[in-house]
N, CA, C and O atoms as a Tinker XYZ file with bonds, in Angstrom:
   428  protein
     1  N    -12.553000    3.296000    5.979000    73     2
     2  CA   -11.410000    2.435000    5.818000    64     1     3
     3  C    -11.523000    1.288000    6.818000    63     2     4     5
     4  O    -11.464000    1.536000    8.023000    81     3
     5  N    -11.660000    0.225000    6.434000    73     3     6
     6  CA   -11.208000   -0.957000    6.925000    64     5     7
     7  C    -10.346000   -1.364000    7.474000    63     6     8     9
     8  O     -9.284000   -0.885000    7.077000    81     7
     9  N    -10.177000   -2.675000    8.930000    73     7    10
    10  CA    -9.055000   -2.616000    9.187000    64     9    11
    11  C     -9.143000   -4.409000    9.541000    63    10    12    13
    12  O    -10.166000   -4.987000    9.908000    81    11
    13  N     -7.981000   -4.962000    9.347000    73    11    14
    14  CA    -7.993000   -6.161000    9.585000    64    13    15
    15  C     -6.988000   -6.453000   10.778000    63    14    16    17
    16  O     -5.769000   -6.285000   10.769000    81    15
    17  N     -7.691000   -6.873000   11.683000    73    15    18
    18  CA    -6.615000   -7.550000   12.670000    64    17    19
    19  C     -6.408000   -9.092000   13.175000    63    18    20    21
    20  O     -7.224000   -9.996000   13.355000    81    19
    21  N     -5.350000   -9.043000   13.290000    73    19    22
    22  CA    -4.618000  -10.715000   13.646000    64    21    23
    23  C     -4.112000  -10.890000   14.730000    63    22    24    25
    24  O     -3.278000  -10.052000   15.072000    81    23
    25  N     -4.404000  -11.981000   15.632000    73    23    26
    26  CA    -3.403000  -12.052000   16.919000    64    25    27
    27  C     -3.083000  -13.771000   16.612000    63    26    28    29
    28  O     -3.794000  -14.508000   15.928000    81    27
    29  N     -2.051000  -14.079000   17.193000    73    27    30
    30  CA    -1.385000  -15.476000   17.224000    64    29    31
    31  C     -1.438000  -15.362000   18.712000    63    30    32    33
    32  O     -1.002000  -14.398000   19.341000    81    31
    33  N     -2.111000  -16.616000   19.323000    73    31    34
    34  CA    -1.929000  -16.964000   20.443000    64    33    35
    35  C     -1.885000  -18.155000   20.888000    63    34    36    37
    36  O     -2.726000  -18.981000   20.534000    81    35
    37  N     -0.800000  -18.481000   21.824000    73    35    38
    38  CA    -0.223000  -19.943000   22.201000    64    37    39
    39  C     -0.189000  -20.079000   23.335000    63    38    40    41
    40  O      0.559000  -19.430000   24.067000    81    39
    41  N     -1.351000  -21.343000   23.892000    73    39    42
    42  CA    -1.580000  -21.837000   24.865000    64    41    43
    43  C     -0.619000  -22.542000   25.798000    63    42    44    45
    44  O      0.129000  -23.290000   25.169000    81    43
    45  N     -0.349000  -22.535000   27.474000    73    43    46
    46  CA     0.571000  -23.185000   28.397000    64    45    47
    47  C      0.135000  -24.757000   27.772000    63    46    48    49
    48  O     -0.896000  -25.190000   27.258000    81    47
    49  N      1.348000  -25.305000   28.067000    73    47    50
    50  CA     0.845000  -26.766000   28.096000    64    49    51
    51  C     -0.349000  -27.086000   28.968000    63    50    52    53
    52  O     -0.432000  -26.645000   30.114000    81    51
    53  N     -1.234000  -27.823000   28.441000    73    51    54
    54  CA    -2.361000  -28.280000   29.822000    64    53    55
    55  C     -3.121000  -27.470000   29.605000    63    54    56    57
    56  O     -4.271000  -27.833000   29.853000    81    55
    57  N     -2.969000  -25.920000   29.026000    73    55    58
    58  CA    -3.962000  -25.140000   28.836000    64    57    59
    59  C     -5.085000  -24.724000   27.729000    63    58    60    61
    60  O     -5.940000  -23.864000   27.939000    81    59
    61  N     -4.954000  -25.455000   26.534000    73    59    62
    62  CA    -5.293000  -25.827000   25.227000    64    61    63
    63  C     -7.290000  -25.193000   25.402000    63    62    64    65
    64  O     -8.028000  -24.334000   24.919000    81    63
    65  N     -7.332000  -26.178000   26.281000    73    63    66
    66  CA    -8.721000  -26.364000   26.479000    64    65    67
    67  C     -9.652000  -25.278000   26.750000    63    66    68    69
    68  O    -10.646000  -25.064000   26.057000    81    67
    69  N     -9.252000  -24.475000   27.952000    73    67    70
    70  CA    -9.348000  -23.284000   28.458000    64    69    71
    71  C     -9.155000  -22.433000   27.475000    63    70    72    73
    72  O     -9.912000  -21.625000   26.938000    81    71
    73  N     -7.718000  -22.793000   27.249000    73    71    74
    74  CA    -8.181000  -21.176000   26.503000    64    73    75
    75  C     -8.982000  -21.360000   25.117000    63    74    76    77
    76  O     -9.495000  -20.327000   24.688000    81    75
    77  N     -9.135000  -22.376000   24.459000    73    75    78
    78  CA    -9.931000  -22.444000   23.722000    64    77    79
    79  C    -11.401000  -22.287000   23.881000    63    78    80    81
    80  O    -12.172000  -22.267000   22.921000    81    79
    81  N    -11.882000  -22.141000   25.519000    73    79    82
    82  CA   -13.336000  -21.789000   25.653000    64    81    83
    83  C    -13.346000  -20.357000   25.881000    63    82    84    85
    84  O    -14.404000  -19.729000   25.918000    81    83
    85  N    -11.948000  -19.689000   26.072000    73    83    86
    86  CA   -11.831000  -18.134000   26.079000    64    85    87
    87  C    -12.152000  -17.667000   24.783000    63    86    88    89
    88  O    -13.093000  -16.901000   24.576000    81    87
    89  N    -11.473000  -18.060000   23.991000    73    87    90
    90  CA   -11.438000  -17.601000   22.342000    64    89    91
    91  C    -12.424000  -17.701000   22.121000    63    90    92    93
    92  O    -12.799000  -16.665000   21.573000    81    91
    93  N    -13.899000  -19.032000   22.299000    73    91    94
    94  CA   -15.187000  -19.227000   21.619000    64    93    95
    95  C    -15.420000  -18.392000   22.139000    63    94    96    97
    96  O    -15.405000  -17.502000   21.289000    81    95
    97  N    -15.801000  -17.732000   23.588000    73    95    98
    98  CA   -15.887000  -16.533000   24.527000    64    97    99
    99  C    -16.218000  -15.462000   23.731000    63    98   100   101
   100  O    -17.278000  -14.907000   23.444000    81    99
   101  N    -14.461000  -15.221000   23.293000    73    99   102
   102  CA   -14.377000  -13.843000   22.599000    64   101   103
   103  C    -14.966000  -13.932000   21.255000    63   102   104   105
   104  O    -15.496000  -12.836000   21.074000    81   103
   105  N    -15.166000  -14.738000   20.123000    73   103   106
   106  CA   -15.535000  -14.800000   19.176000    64   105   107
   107  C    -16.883000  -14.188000   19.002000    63   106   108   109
   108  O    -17.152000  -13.327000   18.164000    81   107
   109  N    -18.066000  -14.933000   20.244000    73   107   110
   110  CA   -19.251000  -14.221000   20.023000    64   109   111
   111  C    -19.474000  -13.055000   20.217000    63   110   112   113
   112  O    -20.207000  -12.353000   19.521000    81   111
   113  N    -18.676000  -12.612000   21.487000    73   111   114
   114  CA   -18.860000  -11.076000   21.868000    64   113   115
   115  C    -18.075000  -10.280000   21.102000    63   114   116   117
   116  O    -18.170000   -9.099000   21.436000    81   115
   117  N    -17.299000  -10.494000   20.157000    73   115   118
   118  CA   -16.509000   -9.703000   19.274000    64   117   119
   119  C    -17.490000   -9.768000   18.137000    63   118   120   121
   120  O    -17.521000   -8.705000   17.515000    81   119
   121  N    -18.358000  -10.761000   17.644000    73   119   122
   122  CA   -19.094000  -10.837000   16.110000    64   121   123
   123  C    -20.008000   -9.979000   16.800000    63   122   124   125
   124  O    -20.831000   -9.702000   15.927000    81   123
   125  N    -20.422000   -9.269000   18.079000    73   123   126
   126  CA   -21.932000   -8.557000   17.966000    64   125   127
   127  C    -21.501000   -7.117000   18.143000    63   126   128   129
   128  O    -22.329000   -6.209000   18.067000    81   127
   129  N    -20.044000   -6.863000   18.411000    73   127   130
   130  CA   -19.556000   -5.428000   18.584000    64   129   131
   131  C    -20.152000   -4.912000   17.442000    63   130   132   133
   132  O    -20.487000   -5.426000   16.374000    81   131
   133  N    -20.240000   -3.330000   18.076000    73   131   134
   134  CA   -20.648000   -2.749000   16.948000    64   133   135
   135  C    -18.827000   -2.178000   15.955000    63   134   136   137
   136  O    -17.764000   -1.678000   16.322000    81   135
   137  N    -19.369000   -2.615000   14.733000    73   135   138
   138  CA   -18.503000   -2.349000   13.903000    64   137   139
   139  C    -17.247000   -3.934000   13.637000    63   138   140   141
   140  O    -16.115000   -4.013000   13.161000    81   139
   141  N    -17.934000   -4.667000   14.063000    73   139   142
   142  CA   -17.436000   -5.667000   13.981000    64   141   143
   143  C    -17.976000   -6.593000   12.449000    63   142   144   145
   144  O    -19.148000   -6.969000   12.467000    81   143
   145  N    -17.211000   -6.903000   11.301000    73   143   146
   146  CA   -18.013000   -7.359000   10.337000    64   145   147
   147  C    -17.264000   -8.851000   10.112000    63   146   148   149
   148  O    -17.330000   -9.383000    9.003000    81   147
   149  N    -16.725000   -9.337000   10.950000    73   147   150
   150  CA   -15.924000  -10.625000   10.881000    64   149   151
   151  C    -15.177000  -10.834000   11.506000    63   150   152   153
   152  O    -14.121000  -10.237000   11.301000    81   151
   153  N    -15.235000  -11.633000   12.451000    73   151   154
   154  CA   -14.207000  -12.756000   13.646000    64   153   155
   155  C    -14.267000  -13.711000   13.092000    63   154   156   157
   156  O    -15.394000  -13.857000   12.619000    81   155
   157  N    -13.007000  -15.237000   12.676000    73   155   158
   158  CA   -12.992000  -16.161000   12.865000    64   157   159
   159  C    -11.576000  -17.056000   13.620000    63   158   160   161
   160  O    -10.436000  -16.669000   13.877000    81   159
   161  N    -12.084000  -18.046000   13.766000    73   159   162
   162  CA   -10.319000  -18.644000   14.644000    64   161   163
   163  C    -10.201000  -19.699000   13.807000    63   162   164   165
   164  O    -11.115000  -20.367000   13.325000    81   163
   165  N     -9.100000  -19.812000   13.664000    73   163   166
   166  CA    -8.007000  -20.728000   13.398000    64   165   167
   167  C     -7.282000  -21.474000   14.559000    63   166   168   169
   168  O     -6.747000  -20.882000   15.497000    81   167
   169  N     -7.314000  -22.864000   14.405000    73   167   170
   170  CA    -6.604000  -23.840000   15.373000    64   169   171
   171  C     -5.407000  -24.412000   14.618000    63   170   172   173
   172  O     -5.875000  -25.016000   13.653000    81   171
   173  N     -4.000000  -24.501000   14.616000    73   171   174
   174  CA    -2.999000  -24.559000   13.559000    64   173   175
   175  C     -3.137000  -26.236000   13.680000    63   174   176   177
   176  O     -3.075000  -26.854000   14.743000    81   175
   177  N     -3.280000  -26.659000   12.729000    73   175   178
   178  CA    -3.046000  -28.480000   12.573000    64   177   179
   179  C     -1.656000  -28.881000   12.662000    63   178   180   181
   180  O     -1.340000  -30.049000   12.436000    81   179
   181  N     -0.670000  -27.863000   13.024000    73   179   182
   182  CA     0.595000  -29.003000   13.493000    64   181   183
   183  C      0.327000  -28.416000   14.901000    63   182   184   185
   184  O      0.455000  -29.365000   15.674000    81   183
   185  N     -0.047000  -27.072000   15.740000    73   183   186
   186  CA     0.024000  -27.479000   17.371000    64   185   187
   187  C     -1.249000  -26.879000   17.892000    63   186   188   189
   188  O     -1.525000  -25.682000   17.819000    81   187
   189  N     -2.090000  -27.923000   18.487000    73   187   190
   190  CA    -3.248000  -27.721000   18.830000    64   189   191
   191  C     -3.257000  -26.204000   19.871000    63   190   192   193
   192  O     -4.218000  -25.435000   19.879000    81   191
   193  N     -2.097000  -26.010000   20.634000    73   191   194
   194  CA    -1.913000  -25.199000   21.294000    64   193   195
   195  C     -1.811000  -23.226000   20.835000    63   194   196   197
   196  O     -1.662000  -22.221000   21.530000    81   195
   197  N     -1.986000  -23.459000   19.339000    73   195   198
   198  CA    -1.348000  -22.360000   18.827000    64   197   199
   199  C     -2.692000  -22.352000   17.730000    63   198   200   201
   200  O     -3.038000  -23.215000   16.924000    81   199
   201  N     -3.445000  -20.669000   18.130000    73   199   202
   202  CA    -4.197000  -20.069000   17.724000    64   201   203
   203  C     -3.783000  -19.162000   17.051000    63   202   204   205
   204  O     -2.686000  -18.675000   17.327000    81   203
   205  N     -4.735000  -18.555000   15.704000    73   203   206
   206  CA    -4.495000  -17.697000   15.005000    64   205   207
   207  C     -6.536000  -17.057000   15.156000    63   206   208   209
   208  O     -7.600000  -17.673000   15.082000    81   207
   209  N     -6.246000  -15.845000   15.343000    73   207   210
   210  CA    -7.537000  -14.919000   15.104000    64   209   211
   211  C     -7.760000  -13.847000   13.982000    63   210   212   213
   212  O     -7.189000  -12.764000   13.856000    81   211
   213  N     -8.337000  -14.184000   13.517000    73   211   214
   214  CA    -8.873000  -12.634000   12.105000    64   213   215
   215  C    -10.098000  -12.114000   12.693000    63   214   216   217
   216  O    -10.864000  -12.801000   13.369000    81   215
   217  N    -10.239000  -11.071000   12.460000    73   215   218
   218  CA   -10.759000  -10.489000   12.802000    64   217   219
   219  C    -10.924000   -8.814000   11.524000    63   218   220   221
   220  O     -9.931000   -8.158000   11.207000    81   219
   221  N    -12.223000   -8.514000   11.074000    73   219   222
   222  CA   -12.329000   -7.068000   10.099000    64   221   223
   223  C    -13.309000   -6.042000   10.709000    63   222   224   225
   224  O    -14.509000   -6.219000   10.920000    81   223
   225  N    -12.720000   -5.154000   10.905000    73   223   226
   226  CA   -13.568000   -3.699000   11.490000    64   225   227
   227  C    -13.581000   -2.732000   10.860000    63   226   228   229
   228  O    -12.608000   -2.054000   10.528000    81   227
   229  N    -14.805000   -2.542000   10.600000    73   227   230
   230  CA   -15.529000   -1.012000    9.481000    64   229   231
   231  C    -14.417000    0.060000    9.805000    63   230   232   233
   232  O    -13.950000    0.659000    8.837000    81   231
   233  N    -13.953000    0.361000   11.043000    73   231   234
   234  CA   -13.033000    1.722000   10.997000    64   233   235
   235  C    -12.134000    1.008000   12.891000    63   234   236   237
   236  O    -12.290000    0.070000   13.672000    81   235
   237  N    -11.223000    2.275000   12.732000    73   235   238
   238  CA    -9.799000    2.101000   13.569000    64   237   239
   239  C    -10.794000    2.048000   14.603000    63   238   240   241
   240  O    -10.982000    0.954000   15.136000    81   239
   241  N    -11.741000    3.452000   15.133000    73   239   242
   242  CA   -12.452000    3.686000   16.265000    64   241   243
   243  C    -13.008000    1.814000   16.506000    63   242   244   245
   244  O    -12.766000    1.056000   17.446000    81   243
   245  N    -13.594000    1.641000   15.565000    73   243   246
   246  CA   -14.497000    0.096000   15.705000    64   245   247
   247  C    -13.611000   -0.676000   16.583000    63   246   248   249
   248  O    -14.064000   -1.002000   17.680000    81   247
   249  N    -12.300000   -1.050000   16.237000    73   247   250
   250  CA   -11.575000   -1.862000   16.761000    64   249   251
   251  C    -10.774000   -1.428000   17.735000    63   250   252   253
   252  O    -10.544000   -2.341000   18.528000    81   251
   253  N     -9.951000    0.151000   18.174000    73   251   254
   254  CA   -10.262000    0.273000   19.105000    64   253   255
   255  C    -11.004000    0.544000   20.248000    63   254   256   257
   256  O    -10.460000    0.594000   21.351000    81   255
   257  N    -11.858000    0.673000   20.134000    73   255   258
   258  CA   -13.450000    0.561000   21.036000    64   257   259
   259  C    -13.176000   -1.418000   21.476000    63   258   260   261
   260  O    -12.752000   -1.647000   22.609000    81   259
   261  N    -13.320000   -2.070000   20.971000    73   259   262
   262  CA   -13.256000   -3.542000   20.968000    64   261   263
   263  C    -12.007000   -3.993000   22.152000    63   262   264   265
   264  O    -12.174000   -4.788000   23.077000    81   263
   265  N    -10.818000   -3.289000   21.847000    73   263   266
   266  CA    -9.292000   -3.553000   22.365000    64   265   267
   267  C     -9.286000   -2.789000   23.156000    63   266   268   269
   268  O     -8.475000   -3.222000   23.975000    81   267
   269  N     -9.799000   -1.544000   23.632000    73   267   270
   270  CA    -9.658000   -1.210000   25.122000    64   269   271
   271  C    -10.947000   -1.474000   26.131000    63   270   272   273
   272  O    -10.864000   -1.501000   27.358000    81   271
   273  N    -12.241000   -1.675000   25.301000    73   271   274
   274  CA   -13.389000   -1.806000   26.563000    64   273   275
   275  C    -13.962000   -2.488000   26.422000    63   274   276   277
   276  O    -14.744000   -2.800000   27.320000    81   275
   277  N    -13.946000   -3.461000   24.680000    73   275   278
   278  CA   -14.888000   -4.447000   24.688000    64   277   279
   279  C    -14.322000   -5.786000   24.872000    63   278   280   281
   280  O    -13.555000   -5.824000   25.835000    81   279
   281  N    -14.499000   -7.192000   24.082000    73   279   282
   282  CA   -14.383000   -8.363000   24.430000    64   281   283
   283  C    -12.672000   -8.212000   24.250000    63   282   284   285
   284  O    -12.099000   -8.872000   25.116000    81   283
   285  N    -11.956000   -7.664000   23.543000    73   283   286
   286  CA   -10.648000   -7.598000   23.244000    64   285   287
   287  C    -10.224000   -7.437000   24.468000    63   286   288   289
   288  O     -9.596000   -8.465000   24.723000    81   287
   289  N    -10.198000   -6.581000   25.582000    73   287   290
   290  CA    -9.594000   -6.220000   26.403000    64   289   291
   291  C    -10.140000   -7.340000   27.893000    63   290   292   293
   292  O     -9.405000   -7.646000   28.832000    81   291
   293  N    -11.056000   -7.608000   27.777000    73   291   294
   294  CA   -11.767000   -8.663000   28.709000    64   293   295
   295  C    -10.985000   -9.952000   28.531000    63   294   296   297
   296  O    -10.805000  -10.782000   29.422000    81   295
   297  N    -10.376000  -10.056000   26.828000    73   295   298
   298  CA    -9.953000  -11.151000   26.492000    64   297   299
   299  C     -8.824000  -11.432000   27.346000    63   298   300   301
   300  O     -8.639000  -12.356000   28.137000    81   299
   301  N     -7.964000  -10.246000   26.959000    73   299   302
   302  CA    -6.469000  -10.113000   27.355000    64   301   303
   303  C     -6.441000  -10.765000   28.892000    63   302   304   305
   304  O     -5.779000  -11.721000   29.296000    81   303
   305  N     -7.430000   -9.877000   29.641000    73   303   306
   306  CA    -7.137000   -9.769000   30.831000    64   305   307
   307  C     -7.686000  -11.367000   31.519000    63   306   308   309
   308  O     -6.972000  -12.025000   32.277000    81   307
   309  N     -8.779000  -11.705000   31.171000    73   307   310
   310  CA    -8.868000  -13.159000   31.494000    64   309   311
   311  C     -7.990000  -14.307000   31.152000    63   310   312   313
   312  O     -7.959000  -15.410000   31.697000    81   311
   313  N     -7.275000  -13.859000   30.145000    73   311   314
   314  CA    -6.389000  -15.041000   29.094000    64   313   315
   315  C     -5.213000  -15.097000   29.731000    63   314   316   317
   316  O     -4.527000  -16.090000   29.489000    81   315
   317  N     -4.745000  -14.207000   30.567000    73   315   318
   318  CA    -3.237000  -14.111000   30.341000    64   317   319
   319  C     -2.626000  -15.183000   31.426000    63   318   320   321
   320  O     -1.417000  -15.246000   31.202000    81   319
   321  N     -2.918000  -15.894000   32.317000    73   319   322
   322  CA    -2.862000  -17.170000   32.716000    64   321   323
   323  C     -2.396000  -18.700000   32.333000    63   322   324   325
   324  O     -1.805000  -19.685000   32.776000    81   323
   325  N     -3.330000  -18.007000   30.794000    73   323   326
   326  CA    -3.150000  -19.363000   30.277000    64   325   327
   327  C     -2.390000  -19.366000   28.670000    63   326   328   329
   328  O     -2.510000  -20.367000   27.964000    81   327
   329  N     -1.616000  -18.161000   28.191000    73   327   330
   330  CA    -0.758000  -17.723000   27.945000    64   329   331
   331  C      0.655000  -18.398000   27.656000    63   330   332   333
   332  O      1.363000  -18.174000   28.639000    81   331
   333  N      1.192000  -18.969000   26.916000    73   331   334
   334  CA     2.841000  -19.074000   27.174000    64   333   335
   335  C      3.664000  -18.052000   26.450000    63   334   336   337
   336  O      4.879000  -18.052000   26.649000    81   335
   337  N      3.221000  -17.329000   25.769000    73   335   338
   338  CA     3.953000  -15.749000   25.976000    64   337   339
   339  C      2.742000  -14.504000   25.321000    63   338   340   341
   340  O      1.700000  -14.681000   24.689000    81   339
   341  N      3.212000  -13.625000   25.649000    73   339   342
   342  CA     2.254000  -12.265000   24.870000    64   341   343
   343  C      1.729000  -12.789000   23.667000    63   342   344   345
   344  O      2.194000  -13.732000   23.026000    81   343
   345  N      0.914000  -12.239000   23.454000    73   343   346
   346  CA    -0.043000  -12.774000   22.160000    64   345   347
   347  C      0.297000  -11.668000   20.775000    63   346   348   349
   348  O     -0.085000  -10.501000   20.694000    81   347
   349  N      1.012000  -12.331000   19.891000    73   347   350
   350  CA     1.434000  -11.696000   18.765000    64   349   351
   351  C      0.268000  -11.030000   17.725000    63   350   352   353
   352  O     -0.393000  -11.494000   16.796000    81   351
   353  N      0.360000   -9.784000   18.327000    73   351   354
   354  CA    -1.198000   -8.978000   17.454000    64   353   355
   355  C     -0.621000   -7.994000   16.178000    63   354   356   357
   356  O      0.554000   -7.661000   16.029000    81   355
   357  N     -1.661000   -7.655000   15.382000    73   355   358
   358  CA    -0.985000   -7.319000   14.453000    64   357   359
   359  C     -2.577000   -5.898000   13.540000    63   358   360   361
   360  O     -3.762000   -6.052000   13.836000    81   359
   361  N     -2.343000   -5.326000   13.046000    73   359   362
   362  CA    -3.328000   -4.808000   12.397000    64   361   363
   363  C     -2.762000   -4.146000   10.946000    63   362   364   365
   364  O     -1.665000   -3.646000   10.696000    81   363
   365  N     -4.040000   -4.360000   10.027000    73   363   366
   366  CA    -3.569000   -3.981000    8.741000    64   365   367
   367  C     -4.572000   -3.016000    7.859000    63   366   368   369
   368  O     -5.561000   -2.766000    8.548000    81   367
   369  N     -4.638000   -2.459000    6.705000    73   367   370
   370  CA    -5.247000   -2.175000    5.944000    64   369   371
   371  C     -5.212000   -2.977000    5.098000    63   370   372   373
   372  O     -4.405000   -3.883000    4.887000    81   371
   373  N     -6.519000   -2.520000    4.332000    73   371   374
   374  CA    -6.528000   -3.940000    3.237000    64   373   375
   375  C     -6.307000   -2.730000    1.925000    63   374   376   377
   376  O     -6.939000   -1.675000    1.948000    81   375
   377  N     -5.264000   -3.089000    0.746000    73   375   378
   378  CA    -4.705000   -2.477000    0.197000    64   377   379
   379  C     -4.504000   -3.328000   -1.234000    63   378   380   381
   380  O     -3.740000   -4.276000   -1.419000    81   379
   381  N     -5.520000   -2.636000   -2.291000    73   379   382
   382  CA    -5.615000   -3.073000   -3.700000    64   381   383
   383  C     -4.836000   -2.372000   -5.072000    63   382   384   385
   384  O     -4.751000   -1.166000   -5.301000    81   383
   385  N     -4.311000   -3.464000   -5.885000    73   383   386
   386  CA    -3.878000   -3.244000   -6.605000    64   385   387
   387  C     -4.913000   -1.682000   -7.467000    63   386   388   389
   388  O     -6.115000   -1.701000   -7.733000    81   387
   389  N     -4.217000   -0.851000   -7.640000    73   387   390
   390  CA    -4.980000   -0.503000   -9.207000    64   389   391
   391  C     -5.060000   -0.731000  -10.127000    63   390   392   393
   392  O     -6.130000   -0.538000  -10.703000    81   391
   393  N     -3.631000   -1.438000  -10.987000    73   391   394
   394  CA    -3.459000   -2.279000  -12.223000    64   393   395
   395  C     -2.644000   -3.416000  -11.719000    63   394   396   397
   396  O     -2.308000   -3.427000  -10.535000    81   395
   397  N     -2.308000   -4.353000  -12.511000    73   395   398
   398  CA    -1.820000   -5.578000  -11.982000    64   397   399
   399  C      0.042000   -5.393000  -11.937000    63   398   400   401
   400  O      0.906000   -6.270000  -11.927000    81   399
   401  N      0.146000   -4.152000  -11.921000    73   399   402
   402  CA     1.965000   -3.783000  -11.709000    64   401   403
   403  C      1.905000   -2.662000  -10.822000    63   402   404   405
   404  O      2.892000   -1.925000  -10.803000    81   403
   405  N      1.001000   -2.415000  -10.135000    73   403   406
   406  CA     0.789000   -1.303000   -9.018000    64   405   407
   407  C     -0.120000   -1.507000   -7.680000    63   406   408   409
   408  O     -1.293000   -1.874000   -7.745000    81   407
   409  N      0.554000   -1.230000   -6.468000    73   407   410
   410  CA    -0.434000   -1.454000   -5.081000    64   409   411
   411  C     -0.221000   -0.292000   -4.973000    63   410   412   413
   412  O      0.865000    0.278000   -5.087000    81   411
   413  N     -1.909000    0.447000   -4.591000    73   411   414
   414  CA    -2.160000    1.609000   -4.122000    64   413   415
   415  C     -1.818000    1.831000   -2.471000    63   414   416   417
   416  O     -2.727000    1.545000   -1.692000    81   415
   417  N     -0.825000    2.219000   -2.040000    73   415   418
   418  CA    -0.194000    2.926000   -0.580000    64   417   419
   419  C     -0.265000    4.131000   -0.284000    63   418   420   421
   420  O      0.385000    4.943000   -0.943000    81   419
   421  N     -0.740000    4.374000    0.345000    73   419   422
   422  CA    -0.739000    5.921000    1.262000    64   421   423
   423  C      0.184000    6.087000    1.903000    63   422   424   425
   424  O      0.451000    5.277000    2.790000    81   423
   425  N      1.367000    7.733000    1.555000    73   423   426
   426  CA     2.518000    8.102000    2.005000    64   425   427
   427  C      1.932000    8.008000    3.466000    63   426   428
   428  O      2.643000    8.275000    4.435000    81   427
């Protein structure tokens, strides 16, 4: 099972720059994790300051392995400086219709 994760993160004023060489940072060392099958970033075109990350991992272990010891957690801890609030993270399954009037969910 697959897992997709998202963080929104928004840079201090003045801090745009920086943390945008954090994110390229994390991007490479997150694309070579193992179990890592896709990182990309998003820069939002109305505020240069405000990042969006995707990110897809073969299994939960993959991504947490990533968020407590790999570039995820290196991220956090170098980033948070340049920060103007907690970074809105999010994780999902990816979840397909079976017919076009039904999404398959697990109780």
């Amino acid at each position: 099972m697959s897992l997709t994760h998202l963080a929104f993160v928004l840079a201090k004023p003045d801090c745009t720059g920086p943390l945008a060489a954090r994110i390229a940072e994390l991007a490479v060392e997150a694309a070579g994790e193992p179990g890592c099958i896709e990182f990309t970033i998003h820069q939002s075109s109305d505020d240069p300051a405000l990042w969006f990350l995707y990110s897809s991992w073969q299994s939960a272990e993959a991504l947490a392995e990533h968020l407590e010891h790999g570039s995820g957690r290196h991220f956090a801890e170098a980033s948070g400086g340049l920060l103007e609030e907690s970074m809105d993270v999010h994780s999902f399954i990816r979840r397909r219709p079976l017919r076009a009037d039904t999404l398959a969910i697990a109780a």
